[in-house]
PDB file of N, H, CA, C and O in Angstrom:
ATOM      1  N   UNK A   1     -40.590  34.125  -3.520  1.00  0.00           N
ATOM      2  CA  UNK A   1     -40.782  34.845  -2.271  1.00  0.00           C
ATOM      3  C   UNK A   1     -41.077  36.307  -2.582  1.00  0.00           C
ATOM      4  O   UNK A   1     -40.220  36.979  -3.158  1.00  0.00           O
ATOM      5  N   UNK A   2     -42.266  36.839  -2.224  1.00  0.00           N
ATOM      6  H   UNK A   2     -42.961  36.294  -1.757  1.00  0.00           H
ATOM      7  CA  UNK A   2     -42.421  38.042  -2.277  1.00  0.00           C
ATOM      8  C   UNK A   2     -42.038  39.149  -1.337  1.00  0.00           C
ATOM      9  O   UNK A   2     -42.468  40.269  -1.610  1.00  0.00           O
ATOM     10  N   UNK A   3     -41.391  39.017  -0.414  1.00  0.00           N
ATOM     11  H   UNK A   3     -41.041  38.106  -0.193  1.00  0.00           H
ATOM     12  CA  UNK A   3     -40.666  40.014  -0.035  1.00  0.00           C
ATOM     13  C   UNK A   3     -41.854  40.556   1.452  1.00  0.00           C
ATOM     14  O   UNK A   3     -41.543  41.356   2.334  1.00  0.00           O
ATOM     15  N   UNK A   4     -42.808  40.034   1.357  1.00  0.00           N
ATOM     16  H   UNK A   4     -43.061  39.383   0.641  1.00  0.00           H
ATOM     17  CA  UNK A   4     -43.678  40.531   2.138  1.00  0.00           C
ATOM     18  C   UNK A   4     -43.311  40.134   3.696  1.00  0.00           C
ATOM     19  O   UNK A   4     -42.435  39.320   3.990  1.00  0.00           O
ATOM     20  N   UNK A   5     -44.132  40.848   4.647  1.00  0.00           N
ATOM     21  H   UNK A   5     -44.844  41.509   4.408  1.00  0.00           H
ATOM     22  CA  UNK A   5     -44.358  40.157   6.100  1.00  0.00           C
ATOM     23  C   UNK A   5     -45.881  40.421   6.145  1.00  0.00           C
ATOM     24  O   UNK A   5     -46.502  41.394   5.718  1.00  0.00           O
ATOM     25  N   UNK A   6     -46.309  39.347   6.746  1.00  0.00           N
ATOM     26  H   UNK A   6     -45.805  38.556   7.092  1.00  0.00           H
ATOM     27  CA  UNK A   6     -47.876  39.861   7.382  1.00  0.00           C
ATOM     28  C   UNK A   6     -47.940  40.110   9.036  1.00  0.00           C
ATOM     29  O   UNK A   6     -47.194  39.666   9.909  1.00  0.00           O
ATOM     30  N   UNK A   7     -48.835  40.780   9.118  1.00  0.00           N
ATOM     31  H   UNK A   7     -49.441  41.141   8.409  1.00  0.00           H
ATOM     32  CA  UNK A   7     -49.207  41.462  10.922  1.00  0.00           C
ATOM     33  C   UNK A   7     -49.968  41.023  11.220  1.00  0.00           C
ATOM     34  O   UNK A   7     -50.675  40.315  10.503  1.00  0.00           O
ATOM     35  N   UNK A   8     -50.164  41.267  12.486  1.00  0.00           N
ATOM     36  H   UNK A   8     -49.589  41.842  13.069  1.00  0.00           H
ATOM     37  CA  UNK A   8     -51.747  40.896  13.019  1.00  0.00           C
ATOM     38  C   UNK A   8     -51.698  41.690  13.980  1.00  0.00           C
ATOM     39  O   UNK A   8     -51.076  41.385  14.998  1.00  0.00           O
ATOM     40  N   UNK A   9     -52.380  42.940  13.847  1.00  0.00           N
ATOM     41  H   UNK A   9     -52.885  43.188  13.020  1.00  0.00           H
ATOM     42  CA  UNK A   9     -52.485  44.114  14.588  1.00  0.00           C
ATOM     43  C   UNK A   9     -53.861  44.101  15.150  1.00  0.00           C
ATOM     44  O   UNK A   9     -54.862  44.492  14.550  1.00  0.00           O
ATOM     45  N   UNK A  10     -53.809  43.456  16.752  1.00  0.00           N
ATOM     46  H   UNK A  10     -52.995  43.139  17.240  1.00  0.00           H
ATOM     47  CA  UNK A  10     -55.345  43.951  17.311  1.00  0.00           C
ATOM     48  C   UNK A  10     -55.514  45.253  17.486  1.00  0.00           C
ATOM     49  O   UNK A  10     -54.599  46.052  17.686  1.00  0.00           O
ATOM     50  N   UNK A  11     -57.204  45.628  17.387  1.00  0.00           N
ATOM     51  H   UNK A  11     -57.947  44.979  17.225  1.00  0.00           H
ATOM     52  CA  UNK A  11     -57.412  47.063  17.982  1.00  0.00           C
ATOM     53  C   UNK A  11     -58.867  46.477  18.770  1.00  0.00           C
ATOM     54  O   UNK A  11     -59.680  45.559  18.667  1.00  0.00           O
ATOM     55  N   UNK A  12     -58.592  47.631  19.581  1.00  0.00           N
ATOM     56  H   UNK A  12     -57.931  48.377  19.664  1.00  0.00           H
ATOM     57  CA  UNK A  12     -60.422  47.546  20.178  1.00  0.00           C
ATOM     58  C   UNK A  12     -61.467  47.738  19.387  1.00  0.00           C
ATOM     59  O   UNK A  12     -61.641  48.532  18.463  1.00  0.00           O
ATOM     60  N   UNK A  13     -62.052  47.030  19.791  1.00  0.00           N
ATOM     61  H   UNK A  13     -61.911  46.385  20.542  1.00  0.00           H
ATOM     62  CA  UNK A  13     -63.603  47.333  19.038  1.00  0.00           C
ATOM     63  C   UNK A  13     -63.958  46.698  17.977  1.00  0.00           C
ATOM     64  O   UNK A  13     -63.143  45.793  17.802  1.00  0.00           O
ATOM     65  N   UNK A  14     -64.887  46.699  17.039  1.00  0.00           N
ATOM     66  H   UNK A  14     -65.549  47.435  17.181  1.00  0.00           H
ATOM     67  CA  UNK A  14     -64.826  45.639  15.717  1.00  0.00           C
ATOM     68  C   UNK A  14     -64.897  46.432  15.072  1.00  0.00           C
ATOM     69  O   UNK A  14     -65.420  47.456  15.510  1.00  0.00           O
ATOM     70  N   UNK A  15     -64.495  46.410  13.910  1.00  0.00           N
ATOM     71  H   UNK A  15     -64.070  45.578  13.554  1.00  0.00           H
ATOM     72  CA  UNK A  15     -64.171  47.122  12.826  1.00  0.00           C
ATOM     73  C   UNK A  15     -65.236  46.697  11.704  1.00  0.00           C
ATOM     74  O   UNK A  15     -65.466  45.500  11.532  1.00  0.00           O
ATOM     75  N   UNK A  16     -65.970  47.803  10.843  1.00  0.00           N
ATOM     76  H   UNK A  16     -65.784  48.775  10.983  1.00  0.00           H
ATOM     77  CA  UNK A  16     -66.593  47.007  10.006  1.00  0.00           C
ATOM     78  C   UNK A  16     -66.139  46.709   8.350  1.00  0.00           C
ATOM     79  O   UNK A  16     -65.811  47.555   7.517  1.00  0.00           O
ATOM     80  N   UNK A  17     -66.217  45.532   8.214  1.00  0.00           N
ATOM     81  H   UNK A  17     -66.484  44.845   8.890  1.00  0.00           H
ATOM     82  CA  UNK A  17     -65.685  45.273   6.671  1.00  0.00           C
ATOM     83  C   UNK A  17     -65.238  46.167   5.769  1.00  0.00           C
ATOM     84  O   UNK A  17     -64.317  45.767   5.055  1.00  0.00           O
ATOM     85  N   UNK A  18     -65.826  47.821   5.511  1.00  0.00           N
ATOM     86  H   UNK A  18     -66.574  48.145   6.091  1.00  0.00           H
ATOM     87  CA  UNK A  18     -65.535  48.695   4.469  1.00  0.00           C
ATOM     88  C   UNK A  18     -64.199  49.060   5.005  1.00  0.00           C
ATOM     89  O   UNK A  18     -63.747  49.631   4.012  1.00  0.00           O
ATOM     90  N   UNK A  19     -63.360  49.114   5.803  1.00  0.00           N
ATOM     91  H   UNK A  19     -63.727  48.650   6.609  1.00  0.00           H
ATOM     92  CA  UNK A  19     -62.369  49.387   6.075  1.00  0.00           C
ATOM     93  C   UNK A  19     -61.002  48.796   5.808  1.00  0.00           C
ATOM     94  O   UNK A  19     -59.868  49.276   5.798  1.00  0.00           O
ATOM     95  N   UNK A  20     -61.546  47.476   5.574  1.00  0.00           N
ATOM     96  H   UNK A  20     -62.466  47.087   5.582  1.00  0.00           H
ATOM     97  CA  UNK A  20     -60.383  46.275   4.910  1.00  0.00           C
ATOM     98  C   UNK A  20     -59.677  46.807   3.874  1.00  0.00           C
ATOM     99  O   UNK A  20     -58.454  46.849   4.001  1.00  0.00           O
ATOM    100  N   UNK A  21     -60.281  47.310   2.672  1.00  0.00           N
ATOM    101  H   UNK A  21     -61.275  47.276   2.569  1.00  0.00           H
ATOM    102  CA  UNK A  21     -59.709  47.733   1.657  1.00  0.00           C
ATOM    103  C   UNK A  21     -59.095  49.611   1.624  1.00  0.00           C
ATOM    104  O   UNK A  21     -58.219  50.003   0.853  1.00  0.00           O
ATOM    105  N   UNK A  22     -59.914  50.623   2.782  1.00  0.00           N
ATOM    106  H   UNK A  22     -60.626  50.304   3.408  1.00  0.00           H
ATOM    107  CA  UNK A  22     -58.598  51.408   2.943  1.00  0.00           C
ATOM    108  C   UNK A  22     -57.467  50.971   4.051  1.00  0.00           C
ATOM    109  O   UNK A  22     -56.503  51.736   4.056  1.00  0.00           O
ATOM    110  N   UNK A  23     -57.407  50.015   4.881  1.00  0.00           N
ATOM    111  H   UNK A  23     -58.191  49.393   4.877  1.00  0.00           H
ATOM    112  CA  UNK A  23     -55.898  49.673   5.403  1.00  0.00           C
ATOM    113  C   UNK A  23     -55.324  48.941   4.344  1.00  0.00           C
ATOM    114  O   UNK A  23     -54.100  48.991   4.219  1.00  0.00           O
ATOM    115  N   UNK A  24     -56.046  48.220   3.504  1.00  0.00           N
ATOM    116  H   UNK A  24     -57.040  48.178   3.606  1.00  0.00           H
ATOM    117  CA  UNK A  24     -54.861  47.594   2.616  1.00  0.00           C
ATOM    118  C   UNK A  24     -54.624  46.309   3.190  1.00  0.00           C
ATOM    119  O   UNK A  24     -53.499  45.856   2.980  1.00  0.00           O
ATOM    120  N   UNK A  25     -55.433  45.590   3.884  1.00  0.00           N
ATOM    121  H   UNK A  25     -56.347  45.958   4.054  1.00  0.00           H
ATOM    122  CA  UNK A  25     -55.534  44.505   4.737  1.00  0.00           C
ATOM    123  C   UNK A  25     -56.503  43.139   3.998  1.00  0.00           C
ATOM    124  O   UNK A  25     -57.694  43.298   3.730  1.00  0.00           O
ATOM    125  N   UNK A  26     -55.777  41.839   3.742  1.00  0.00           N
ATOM    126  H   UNK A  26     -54.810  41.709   3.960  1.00  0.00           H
ATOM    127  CA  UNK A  26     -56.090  40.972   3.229  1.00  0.00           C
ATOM    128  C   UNK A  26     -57.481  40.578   4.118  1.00  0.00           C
ATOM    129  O   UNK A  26     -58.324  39.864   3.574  1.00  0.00           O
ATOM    130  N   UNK A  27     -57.735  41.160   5.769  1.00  0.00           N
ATOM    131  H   UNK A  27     -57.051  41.741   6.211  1.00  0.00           H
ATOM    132  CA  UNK A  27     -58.374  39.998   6.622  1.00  0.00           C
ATOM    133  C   UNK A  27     -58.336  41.013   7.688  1.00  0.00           C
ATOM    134  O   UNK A  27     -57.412  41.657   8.184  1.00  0.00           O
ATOM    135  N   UNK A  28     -60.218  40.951   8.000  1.00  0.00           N
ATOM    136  H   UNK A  28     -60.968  40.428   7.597  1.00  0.00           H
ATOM    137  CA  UNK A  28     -60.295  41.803   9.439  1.00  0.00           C
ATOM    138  C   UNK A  28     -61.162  40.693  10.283  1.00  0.00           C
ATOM    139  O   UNK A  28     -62.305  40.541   9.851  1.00  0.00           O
ATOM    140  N   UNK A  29     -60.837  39.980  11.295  1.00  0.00           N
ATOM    141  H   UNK A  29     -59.908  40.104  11.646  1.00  0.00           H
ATOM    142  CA  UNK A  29     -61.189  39.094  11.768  1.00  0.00           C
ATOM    143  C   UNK A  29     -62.006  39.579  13.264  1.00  0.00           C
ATOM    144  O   UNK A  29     -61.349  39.590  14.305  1.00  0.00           O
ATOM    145  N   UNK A  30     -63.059  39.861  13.269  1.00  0.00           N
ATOM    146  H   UNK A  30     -63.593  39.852  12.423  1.00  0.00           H
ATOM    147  CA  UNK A  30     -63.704  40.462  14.774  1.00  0.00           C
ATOM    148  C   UNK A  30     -63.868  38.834  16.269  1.00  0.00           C
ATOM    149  O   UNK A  30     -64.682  37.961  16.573  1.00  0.00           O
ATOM    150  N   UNK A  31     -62.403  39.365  16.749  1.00  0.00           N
ATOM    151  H   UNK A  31     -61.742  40.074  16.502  1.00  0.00           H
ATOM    152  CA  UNK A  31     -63.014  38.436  17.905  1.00  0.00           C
ATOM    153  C   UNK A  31     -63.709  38.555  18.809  1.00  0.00           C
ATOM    154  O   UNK A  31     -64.240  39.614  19.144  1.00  0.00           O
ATOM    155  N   UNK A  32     -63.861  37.173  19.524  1.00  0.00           N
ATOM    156  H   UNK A  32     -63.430  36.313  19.252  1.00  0.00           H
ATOM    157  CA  UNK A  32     -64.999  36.967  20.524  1.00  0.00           C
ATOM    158  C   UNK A  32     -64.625  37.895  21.816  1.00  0.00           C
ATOM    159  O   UNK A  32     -65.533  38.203  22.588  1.00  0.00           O
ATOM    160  N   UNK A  33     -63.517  38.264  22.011  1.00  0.00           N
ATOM    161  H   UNK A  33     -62.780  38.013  21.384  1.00  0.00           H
ATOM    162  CA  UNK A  33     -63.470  39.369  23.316  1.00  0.00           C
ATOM    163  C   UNK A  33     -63.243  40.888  22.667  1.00  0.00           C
ATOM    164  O   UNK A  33     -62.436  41.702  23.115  1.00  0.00           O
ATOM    165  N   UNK A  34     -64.174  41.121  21.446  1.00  0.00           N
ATOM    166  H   UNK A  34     -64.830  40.459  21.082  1.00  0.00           H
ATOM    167  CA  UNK A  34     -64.815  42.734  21.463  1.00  0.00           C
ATOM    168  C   UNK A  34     -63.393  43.389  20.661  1.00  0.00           C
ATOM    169  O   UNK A  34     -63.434  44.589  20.390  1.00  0.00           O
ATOM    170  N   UNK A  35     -62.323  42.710  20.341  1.00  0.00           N
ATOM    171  H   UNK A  35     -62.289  41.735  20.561  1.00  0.00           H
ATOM    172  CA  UNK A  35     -61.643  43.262  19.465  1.00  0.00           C
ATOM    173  C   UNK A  35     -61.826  42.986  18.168  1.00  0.00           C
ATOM    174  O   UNK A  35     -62.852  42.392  17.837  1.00  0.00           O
ATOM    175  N   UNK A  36     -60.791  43.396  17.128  1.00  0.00           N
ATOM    176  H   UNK A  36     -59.958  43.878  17.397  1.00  0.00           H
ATOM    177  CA  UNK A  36     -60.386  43.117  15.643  1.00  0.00           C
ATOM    178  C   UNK A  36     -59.323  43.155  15.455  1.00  0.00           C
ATOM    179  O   UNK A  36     -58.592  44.113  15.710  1.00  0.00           O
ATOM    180  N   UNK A  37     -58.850  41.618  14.731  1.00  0.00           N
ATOM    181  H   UNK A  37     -59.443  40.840  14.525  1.00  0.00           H
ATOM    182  CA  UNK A  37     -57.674  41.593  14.162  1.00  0.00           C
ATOM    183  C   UNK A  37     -57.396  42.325  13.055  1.00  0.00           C
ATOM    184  O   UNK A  37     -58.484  42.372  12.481  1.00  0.00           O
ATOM    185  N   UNK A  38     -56.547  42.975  12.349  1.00  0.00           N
ATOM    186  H   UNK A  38     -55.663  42.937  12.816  1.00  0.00           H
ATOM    187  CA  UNK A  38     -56.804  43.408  11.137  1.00  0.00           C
ATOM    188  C   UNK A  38     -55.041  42.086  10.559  1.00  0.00           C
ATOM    189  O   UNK A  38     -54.088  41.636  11.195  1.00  0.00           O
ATOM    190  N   UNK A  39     -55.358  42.014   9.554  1.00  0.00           N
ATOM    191  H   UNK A  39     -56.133  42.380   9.037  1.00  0.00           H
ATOM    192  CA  UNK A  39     -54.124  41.117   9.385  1.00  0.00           C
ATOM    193  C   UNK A  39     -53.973  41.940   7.552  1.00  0.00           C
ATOM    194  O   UNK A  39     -54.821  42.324   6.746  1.00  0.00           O
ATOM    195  N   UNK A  40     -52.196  41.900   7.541  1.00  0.00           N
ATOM    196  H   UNK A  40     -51.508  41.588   8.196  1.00  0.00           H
ATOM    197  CA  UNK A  40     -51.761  42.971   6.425  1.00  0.00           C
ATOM    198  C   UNK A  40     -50.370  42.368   6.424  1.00  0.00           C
ATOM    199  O   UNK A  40     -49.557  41.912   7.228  1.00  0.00           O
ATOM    200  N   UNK A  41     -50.531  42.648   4.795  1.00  0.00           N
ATOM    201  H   UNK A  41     -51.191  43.019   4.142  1.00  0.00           H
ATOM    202  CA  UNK A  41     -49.066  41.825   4.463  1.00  0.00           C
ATOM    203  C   UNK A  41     -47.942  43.412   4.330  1.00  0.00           C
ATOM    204  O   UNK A  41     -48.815  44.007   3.698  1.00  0.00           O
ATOM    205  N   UNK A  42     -47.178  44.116   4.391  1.00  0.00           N
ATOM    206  H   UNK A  42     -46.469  43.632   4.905  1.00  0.00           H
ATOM    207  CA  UNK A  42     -46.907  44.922   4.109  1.00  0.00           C
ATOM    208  C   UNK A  42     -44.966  44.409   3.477  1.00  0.00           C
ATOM    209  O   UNK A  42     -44.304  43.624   4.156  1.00  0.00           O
ATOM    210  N   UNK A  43     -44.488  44.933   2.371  1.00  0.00           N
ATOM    211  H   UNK A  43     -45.026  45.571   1.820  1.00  0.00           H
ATOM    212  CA  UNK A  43     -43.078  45.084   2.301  1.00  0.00           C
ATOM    213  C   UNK A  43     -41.990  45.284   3.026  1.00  0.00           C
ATOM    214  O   UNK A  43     -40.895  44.784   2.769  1.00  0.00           O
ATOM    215  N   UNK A  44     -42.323  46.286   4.302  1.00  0.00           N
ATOM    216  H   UNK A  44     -43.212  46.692   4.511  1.00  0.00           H
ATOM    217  CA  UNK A  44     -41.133  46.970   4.882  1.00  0.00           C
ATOM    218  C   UNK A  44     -41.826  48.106   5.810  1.00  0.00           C
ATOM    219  O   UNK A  44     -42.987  48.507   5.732  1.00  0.00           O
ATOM    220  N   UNK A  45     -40.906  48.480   6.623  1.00  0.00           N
ATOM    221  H   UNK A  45     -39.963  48.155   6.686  1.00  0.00           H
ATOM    222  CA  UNK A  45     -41.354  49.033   7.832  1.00  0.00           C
ATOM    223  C   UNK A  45     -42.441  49.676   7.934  1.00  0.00           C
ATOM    224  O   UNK A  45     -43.401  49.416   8.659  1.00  0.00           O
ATOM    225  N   UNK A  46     -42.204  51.139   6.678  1.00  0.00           N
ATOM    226  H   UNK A  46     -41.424  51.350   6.088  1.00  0.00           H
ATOM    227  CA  UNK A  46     -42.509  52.532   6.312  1.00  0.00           C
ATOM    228  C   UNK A  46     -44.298  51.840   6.406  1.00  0.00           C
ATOM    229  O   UNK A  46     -45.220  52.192   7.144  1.00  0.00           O
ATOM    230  N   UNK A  47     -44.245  50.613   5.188  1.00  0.00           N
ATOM    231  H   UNK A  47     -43.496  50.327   4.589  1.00  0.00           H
ATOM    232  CA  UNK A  47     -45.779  50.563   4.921  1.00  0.00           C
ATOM    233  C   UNK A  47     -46.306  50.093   6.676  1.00  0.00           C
ATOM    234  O   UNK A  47     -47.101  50.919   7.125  1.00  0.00           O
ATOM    235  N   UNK A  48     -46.139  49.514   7.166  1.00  0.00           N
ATOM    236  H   UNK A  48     -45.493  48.843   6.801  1.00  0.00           H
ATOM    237  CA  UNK A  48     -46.311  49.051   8.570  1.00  0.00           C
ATOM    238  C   UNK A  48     -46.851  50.415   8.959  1.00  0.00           C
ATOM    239  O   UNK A  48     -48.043  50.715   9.039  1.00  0.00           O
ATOM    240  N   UNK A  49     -45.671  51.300   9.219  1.00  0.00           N
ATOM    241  H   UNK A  49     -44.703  51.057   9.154  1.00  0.00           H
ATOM    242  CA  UNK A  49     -46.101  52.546   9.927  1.00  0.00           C
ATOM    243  C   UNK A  49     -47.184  53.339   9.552  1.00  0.00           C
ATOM    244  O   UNK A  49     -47.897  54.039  10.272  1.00  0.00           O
ATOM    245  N   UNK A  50     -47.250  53.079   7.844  1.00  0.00           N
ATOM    246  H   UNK A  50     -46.670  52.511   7.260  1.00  0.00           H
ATOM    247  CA  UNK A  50     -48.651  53.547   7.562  1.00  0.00           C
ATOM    248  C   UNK A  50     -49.846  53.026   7.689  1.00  0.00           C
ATOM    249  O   UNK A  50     -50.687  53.925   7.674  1.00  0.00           O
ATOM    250  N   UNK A  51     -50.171  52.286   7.773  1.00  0.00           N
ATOM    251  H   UNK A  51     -49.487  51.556   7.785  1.00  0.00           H
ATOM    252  CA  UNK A  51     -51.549  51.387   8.041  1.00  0.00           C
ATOM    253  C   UNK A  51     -51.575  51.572   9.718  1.00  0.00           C
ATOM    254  O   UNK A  51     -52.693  51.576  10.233  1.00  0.00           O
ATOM    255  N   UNK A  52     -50.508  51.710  10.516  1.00  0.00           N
ATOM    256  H   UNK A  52     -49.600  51.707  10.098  1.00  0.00           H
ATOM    257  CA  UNK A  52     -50.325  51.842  12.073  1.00  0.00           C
ATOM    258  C   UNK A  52     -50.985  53.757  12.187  1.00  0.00           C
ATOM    259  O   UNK A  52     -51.744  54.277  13.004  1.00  0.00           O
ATOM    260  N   UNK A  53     -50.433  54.200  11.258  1.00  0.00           N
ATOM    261  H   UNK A  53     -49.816  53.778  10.594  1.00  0.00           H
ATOM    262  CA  UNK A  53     -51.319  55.594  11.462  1.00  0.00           C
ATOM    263  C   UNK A  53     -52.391  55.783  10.703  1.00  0.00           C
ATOM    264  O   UNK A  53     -52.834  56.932  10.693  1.00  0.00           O
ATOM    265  N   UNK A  54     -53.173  54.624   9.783  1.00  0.00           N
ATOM    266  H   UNK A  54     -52.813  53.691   9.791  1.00  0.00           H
ATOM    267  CA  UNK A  54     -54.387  54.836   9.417  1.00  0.00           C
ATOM    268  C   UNK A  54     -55.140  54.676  10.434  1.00  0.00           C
ATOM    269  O   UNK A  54     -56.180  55.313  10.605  1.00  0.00           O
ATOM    270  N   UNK A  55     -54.596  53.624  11.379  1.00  0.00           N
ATOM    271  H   UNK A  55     -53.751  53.107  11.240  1.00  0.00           H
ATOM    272  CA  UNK A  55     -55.499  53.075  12.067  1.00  0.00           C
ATOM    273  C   UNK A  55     -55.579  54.078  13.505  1.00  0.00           C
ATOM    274  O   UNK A  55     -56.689  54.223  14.018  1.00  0.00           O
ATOM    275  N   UNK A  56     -54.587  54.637  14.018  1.00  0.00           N
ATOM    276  H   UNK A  56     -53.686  54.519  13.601  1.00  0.00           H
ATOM    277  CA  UNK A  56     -54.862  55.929  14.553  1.00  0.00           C
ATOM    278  C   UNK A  56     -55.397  56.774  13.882  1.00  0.00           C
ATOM    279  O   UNK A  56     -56.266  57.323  14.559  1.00  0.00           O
ATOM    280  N   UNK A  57     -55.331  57.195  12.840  1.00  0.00           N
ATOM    281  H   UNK A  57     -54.624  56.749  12.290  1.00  0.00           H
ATOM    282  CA  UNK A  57     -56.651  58.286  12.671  1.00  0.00           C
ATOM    283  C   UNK A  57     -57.877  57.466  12.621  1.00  0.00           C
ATOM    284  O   UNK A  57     -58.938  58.089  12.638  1.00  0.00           O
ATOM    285  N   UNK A  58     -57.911  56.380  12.571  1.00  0.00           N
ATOM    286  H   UNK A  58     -57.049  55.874  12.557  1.00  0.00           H
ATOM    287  CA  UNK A  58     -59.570  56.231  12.583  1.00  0.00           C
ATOM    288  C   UNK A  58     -60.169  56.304  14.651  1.00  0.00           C
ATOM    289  O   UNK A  58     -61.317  56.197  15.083  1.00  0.00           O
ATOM    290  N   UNK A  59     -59.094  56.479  15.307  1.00  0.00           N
ATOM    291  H   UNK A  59     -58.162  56.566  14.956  1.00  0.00           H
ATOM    292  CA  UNK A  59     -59.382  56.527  16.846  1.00  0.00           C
ATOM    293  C   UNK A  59     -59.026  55.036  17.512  1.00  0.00           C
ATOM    294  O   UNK A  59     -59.454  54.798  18.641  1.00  0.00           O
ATOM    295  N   UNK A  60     -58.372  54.207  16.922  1.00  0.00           N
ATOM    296  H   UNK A  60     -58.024  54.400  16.005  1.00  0.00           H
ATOM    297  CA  UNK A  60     -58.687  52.985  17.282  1.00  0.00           C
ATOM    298  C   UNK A  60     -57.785  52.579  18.048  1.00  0.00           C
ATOM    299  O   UNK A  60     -56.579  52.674  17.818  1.00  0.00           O
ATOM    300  N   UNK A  61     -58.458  51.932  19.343  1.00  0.00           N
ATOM    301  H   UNK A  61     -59.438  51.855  19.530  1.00  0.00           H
ATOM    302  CA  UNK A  61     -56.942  51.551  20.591  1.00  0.00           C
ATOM    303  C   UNK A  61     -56.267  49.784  20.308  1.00  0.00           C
ATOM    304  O   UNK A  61     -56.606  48.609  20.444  1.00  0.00           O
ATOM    305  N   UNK A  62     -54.757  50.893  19.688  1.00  0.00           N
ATOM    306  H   UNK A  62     -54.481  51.848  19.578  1.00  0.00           H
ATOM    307  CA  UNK A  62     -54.020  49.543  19.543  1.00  0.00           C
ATOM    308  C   UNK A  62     -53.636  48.831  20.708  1.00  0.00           C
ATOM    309  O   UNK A  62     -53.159  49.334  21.725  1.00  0.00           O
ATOM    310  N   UNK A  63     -53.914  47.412  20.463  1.00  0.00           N
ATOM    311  H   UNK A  63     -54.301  47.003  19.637  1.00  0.00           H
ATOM    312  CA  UNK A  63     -53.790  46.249  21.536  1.00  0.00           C
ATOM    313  C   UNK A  63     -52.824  45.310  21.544  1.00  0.00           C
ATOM    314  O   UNK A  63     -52.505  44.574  22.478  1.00  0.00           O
ATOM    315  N   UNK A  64     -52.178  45.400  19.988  1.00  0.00           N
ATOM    316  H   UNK A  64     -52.436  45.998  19.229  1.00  0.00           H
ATOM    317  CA  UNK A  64     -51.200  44.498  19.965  1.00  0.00           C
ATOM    318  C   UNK A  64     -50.481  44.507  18.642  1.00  0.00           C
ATOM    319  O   UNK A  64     -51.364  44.909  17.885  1.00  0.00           O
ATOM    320  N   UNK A  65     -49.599  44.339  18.044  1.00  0.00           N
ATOM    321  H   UNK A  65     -48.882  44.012  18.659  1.00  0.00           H
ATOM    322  CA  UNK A  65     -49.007  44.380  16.762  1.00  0.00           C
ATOM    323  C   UNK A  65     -47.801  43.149  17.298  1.00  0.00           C
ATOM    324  O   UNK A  65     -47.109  43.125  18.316  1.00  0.00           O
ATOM    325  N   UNK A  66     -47.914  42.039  15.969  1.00  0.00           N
ATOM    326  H   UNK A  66     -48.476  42.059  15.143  1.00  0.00           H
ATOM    327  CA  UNK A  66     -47.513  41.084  15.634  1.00  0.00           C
ATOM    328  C   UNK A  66     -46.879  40.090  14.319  1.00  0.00           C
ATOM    329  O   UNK A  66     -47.600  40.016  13.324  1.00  0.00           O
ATOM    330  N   UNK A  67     -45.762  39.454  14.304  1.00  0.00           N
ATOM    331  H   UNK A  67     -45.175  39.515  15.112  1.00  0.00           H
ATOM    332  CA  UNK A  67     -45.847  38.548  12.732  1.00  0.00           C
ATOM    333  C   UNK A  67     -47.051  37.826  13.365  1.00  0.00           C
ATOM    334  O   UNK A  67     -47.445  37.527  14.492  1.00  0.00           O
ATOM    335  N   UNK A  68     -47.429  37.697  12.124  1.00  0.00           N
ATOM    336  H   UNK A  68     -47.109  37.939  11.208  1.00  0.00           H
ATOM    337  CA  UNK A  68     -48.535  36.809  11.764  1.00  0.00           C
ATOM    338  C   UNK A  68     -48.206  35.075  11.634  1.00  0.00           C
ATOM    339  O   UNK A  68     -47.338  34.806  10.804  1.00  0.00           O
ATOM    340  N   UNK A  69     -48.525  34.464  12.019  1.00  0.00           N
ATOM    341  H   UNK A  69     -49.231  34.682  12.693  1.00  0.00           H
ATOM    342  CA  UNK A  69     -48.157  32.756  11.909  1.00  0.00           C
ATOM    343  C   UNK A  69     -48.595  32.222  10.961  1.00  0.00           C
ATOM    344  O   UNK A  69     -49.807  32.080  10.804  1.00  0.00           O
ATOM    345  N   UNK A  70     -47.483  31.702   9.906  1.00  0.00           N
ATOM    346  H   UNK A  70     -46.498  31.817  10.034  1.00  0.00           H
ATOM    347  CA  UNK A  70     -47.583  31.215   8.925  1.00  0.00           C
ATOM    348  C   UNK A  70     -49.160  30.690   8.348  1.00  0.00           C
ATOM    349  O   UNK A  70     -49.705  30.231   9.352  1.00  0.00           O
ATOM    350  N   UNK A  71     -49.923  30.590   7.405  1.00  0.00           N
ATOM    351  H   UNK A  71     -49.480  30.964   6.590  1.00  0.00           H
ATOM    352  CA  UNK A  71     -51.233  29.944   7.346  1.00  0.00           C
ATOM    353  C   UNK A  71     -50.706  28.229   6.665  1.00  0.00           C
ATOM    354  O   UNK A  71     -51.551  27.357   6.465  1.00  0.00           O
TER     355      UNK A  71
END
């Protein structure tokens, strides 16, 4: 067990692929109603909160933050 949790943090808008690797996000999934999932495994809160304020500085309206369901 690695200690991890994964998210699934919608934001508005679609996000394009080069961004996956500065959130640190395994999976940016653009759905069919004009959002993006970004999905991120993070350790513990702190990292959560950081990828939650990357994604505010990039302007992006959060829609939802979630565990992620098992794959």
């Amino acid at each position: 067990m690695t200690g991890e949790t994964t998210y699934a943090i919608r934001v508005g808008g679609h996000l394009d692929d080069h961004w996956a690797d500065w959130l640190g996000c395994a999976d940016l999934r653009r759905d069919p109603d004009g959002a993006t999932t970004v999905l991120v495994a993070v350790v513990d809160q702190a990292q959560l909160h950081g990828v939650l304020g990357s994604l505010r500085d990039l302007g992006a309206e959060l829609l939802e933050v979630r565990v992620a369901d098992p794959a």
